[in-house]
C-alpha positions in Angstrom: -3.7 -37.9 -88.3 -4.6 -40.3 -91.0 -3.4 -39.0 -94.2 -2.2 -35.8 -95.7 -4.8 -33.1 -97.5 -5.0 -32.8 -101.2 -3.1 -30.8 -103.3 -6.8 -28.8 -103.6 -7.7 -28.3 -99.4 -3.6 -27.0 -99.3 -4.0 -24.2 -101.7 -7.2 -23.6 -100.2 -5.5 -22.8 -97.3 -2.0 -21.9 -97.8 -0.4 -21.8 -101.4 -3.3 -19.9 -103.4 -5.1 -18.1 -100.5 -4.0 -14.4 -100.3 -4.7 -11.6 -98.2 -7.9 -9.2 -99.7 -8.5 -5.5 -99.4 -12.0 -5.4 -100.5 -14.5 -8.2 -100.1 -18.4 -9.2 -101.6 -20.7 -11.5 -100.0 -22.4 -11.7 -96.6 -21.0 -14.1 -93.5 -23.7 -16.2 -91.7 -23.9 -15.9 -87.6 -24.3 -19.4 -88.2 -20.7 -19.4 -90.3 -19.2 -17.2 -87.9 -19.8 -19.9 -85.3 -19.0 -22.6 -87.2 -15.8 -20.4 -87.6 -15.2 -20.5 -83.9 -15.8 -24.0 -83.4 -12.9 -24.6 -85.7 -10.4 -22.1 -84.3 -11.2 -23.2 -80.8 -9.6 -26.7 -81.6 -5.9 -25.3 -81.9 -3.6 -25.7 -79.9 -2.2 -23.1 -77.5 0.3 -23.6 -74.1 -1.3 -25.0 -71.4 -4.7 -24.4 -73.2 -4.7 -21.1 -72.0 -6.8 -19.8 -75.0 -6.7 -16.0 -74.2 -7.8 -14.7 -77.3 -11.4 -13.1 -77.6 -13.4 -12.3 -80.6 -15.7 -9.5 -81.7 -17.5 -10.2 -84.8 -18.3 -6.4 -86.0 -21.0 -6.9 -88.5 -23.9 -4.5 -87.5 -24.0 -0.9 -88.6 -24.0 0.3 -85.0 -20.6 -1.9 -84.5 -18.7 -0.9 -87.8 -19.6 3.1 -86.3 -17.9 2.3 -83.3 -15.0 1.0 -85.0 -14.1 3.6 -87.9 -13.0 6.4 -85.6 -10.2 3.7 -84.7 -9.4 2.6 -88.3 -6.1 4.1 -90.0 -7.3 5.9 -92.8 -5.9 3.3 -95.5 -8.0 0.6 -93.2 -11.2 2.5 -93.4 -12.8 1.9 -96.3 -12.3 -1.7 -97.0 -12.9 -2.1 -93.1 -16.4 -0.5 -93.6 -17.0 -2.0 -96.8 -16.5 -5.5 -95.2 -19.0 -8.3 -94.2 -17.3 -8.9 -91.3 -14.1 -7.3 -88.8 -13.3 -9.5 -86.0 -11.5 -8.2 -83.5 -8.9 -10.1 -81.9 -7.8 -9.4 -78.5 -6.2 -10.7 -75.5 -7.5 -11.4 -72.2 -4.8 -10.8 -69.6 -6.7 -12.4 -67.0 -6.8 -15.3 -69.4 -5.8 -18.0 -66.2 -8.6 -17.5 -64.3 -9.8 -19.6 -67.1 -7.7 -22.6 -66.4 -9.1 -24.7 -64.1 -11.8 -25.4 -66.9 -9.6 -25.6 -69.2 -6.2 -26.9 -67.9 -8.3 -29.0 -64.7 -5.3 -31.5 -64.5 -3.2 -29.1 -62.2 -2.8 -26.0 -61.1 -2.2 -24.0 -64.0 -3.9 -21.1 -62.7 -1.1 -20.6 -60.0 1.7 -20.4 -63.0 0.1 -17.2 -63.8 -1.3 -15.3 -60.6 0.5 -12.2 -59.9 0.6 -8.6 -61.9 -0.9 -8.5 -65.5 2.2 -7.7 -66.9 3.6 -11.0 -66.0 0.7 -12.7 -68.3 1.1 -10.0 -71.0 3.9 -12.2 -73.1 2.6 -15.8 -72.8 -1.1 -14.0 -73.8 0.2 -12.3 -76.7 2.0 -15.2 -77.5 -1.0 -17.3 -77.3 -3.5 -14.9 -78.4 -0.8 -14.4 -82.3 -1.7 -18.5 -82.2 -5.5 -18.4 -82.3 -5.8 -15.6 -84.6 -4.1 -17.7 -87.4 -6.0 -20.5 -86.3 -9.0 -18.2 -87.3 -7.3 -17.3 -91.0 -7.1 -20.8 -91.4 -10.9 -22.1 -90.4 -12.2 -19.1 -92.4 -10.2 -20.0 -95.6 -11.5 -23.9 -94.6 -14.9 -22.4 -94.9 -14.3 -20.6 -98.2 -14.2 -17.7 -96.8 -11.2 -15.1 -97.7 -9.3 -13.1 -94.7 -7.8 -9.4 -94.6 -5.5 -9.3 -91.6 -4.2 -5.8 -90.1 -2.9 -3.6 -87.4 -3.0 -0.9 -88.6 -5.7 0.9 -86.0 -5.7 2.6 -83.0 -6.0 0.0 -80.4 -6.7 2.6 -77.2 -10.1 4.0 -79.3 -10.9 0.0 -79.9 -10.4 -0.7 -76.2 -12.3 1.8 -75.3 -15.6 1.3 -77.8 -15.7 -2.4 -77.2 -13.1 -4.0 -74.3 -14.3 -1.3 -71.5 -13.9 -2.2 -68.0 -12.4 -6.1 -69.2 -8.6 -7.1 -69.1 -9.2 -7.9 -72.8 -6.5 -5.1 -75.1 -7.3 -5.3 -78.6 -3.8 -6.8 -80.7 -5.5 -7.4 -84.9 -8.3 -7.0 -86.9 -9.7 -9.6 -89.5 -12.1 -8.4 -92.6 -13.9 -11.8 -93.8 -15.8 -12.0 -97.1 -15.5 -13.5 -100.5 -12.3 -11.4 -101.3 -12.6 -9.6 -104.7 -9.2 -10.5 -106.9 -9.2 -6.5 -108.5 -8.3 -6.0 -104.8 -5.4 -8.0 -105.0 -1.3 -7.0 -105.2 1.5 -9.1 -107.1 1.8 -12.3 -104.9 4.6 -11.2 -102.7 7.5 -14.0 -102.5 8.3 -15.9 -99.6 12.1 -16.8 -98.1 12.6 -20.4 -99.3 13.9 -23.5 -97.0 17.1 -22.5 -96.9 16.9 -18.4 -96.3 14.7 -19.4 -93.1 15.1 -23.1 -92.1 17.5 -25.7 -91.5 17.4 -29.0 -90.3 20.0 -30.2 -87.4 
């Protein structure tokens, strides 16, 4: 890395960005690729990469999705440009001889799916911050959740895959009325320490 971002890309990303609850705008297919092709370029172990995205942006998509949406999700979820879902694939190895050709990664990971269920949540928690962070890079604002009923998502859009639904992202140009008191954070001290 050649030199550190400005005091303007850092906000951008981390000091001033915040988590919205009601968004304006509309999100290119074009932007939501771009999107991608940012995420994609984060590191995970092993370059497993088990995460798998659903951009929900059609009318026929955001139906599927409400009947899964808590009820204080639902509105700003249907009011969205855009929901990614986030999942994880737990057959995410048989991936890795593209992706990890070098050795045998694939072999690190054979077995049930329950064995692969930690190192792809793991994984999987990775990528979808690494998609927070390309959407904020792309001046685009991010409403993470959980709050949903992952069986009904499953079922609408992960049928018959290894892929089990973990987070939902609303992207759009998030509208500040929407907006709490900044929460605080623990400083260095409360959550660090150097040895």
């Amino acid at each position: 890395m050649a030199h550190v971002l400005n005091d303007a890309a850092l906000d951008q990303l981390f000091r001033t960005a915040r988590t919205y609850n009601a968004f304006t705008g509309e999100v290119s297919d074009q932007t939501l690729r771009q999107l991608y092709d940012l995420l994609k370029w984060g590191p995970t172990a092993a370059n497993t990469g088990p995460a798998r995205f659903v951009f929900v942006k059609s009318p026929e998509a955001k139906a599927k999705l409400g009947p899964a949406l808590d009820p204080g999700n639902y509105r700003k979820t249907m009011d969205a440009p855009v929901t990614v879902i986030i999942g994880r694939d737990l057959d995410f190895h048989e991936k890795l001889p593209y992706l990890f050709p070098h050795v045998d990664a694939k072999a690190w990971f054979d077995g049930p799916r329950e064995g692969r269920d930690k190192p792809a949540l793991l994984n999987m928690s990775l990528q979808a911050a690494y998609l927070i962070l390309a959407a904020r890079s792309l001046g685009l604002d991010a409403g993470p959740m959980t709050g949903f009923d992952h069986a009904k998502v499953d079922e609408a859009f992960f049928t018959g895959t290894a892929i089990k639904s973990e987070i939902l992202v609303n992207l759009g140009h998030g509208d500040p009325a929407s907006l709490y008191p900044r929460s605080p954070r623990l400083s260095f001290d409360e959550a660090a320490r150097i040895e």
